[in-house]
N, CA, C and O atoms as a GROMACS GRO file, in nm:
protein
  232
    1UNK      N    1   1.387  -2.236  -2.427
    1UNK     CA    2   1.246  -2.225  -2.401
    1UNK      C    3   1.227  -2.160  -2.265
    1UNK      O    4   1.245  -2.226  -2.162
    2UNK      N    5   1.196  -2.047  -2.262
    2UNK     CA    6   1.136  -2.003  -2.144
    2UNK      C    7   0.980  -2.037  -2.091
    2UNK      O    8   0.878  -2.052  -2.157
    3UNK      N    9   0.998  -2.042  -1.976
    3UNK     CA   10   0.841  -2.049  -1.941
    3UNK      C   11   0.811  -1.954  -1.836
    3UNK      O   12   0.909  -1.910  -1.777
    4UNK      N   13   0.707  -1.917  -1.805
    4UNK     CA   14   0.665  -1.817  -1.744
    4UNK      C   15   0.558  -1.905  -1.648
    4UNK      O   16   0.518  -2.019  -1.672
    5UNK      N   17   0.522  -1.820  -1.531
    5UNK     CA   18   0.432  -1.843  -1.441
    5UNK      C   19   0.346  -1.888  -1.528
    5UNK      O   20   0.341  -2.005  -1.567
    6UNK      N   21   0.246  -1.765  -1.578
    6UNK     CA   22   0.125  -1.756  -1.654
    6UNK      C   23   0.123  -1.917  -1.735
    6UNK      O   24   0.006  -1.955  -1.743
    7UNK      N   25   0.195  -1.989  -1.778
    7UNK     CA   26   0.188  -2.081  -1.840
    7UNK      C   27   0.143  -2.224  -1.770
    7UNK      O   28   0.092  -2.323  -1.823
    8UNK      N   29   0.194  -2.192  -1.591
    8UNK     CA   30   0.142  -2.338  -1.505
    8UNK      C   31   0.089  -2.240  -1.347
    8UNK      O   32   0.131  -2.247  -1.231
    9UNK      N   33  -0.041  -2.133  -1.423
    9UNK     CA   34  -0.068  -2.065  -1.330
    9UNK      C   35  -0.162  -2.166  -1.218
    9UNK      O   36  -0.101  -2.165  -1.111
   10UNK      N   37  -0.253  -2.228  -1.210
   10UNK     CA   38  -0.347  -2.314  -1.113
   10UNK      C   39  -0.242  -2.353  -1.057
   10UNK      O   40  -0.230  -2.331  -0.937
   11UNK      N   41  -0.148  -2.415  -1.122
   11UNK     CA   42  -0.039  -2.500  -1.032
   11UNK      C   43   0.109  -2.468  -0.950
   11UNK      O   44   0.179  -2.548  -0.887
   12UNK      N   45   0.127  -2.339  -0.972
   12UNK     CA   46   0.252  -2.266  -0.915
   12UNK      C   47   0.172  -2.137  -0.820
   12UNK      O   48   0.218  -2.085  -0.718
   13UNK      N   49   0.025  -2.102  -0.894
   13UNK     CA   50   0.023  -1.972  -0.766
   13UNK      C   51   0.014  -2.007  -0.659
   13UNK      O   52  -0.071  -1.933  -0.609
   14UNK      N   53   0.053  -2.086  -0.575
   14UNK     CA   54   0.041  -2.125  -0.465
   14UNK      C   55   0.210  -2.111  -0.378
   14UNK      O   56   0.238  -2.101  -0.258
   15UNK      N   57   0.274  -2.114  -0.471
   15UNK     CA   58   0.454  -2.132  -0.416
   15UNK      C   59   0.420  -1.993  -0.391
   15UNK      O   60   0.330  -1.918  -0.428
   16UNK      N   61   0.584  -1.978  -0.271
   16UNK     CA   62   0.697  -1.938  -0.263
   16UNK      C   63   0.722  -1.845  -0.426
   16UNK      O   64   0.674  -1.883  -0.534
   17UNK      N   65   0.815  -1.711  -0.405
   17UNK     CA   66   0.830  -1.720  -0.536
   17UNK      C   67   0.987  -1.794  -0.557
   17UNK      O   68   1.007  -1.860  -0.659
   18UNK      N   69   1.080  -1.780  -0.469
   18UNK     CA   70   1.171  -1.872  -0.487
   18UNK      C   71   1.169  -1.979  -0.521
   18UNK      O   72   1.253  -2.010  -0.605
   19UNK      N   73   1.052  -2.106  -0.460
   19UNK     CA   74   1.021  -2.236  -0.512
   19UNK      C   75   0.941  -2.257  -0.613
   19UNK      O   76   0.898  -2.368  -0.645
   20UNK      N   77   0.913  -2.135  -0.679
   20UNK     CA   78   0.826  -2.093  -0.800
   20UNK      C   79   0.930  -2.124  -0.929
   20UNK      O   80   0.907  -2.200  -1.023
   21UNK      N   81   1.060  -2.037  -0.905
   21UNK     CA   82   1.101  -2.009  -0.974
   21UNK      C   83   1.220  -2.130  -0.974
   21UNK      O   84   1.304  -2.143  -1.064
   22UNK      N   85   1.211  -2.196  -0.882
   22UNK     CA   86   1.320  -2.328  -0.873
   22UNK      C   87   1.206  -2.452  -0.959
   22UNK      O   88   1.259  -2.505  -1.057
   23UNK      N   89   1.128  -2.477  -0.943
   23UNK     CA   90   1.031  -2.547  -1.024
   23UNK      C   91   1.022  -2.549  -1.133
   23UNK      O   92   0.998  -2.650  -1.199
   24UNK      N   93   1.046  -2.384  -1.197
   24UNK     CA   94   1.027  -2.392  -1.336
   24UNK      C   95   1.182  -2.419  -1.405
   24UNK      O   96   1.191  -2.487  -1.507
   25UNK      N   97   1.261  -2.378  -1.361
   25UNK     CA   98   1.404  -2.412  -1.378
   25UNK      C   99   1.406  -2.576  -1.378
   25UNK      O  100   1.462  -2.620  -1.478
   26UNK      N  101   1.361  -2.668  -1.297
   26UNK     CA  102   1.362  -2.779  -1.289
   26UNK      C  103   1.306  -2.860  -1.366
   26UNK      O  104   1.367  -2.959  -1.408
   27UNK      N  105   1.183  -2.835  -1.397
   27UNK     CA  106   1.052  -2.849  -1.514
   27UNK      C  107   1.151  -2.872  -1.627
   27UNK      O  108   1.184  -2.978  -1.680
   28UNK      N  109   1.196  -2.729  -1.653
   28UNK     CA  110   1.264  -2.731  -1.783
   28UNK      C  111   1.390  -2.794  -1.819
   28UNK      O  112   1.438  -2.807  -1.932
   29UNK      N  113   1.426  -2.823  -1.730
   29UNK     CA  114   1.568  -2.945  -1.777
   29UNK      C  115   1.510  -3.047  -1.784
   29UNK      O  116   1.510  -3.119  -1.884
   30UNK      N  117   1.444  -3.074  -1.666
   30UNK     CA  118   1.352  -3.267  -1.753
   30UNK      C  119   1.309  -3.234  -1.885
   30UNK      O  120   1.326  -3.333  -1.957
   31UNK      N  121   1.271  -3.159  -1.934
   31UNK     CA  122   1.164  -3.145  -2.011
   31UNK      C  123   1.326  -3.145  -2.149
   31UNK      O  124   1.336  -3.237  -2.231
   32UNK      N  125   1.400  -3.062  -2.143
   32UNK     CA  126   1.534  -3.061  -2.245
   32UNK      C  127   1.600  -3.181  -2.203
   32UNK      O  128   1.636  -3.224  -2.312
   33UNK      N  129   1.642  -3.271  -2.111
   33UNK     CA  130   1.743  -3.344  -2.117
   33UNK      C  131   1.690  -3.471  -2.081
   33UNK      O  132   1.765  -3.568  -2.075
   34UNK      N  133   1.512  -3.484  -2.046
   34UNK     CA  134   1.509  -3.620  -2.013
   34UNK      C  135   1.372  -3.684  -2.112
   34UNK      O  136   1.334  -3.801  -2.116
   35UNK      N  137   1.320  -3.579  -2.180
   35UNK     CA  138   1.205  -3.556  -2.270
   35UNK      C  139   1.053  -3.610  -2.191
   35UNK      O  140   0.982  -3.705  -2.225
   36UNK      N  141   1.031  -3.498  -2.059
   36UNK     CA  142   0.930  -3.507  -1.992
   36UNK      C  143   0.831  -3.401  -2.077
   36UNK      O  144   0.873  -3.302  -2.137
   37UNK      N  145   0.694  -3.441  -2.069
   37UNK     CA  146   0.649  -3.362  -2.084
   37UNK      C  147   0.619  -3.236  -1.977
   37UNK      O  148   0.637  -3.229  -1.855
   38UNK      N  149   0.559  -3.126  -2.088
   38UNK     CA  150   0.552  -2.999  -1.993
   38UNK      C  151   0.445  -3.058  -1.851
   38UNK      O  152   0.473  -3.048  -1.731
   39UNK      N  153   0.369  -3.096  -1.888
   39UNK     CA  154   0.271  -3.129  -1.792
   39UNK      C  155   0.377  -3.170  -1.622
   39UNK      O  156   0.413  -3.112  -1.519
   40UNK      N  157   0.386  -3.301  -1.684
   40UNK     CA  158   0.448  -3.429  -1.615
   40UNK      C  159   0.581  -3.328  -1.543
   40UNK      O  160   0.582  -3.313  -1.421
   41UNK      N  161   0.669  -3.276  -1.612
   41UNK     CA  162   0.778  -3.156  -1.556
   41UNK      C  163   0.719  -3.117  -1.479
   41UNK      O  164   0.712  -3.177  -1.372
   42UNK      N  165   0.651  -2.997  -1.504
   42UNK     CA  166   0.608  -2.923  -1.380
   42UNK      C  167   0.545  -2.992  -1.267
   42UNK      O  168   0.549  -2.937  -1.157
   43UNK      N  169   0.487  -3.106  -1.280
   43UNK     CA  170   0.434  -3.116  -1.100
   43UNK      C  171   0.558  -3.197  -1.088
   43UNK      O  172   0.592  -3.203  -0.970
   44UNK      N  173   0.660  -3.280  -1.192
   44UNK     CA  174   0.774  -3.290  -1.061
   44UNK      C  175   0.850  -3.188  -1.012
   44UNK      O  176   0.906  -3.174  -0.903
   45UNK      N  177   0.843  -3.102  -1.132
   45UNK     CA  178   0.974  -2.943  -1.042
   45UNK      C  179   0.898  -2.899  -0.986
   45UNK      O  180   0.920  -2.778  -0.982
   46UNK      N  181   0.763  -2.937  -0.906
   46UNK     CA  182   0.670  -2.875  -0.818
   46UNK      C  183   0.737  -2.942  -0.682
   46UNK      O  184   0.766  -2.887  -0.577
   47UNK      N  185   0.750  -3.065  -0.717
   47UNK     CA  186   0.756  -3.175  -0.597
   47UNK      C  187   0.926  -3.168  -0.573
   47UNK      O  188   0.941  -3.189  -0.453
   48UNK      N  189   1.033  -3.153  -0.625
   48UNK     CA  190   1.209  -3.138  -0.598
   48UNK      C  191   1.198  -3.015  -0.539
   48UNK      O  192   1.225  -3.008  -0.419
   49UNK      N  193   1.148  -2.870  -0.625
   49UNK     CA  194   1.170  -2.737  -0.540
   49UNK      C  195   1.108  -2.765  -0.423
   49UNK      O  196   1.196  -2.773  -0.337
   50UNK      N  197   0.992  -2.785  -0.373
   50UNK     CA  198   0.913  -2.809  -0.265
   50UNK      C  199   1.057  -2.876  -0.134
   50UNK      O  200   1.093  -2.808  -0.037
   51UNK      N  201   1.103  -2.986  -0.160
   51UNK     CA  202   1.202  -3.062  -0.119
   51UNK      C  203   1.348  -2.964  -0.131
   51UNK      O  204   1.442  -2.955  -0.053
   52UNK      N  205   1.326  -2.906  -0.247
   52UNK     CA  206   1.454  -2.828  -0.193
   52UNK      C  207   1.472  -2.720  -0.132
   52UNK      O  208   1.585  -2.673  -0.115
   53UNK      N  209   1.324  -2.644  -0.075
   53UNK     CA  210   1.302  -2.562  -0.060
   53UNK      C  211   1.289  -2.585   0.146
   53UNK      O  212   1.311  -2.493   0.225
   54UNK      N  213   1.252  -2.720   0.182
   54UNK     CA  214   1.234  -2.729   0.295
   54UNK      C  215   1.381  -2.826   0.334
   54UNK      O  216   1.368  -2.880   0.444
   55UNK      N  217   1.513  -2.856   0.266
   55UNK     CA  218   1.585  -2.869   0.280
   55UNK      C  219   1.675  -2.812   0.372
   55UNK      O  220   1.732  -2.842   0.477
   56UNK      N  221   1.664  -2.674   0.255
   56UNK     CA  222   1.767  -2.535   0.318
   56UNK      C  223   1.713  -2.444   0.473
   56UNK      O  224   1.774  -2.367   0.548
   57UNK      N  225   1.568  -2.496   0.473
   57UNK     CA  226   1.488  -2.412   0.586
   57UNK      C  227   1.521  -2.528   0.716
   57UNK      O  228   1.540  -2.489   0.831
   58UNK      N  229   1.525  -2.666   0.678
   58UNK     CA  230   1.621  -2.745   0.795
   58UNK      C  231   1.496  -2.811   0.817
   58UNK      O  232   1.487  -2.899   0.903
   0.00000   0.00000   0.00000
């Protein structure tokens, strides 16, 4: 399942596109391996990329 921006646009145009694109990557494994919904996925792979994103910046 791919997902695209356009699909959690209100809620991603705001990233980074790196933490854009780490979000949706993240989204989508809860969503295959822990049976989150799409919703519920995306604002947590909103909230881990966010965290992993100010990790690497220190």
């Amino acid at each position: 399942m791919d997902w695209t921006f356009e699909d959690f646009k209100t809620k991603l145009d705001g990233l980074q596109p790196s933490v854009r694109k780490k979000a949706l990557k993240i989204a989508q494994e809860l969503v295959k391996e822990n049976g989150y919904s799409r919703e519920k996925a995306i604002t947590e792979g909103i909230k881990r990329a966010e965290e992993w994103f100010y990790d690497l910046r220190g």
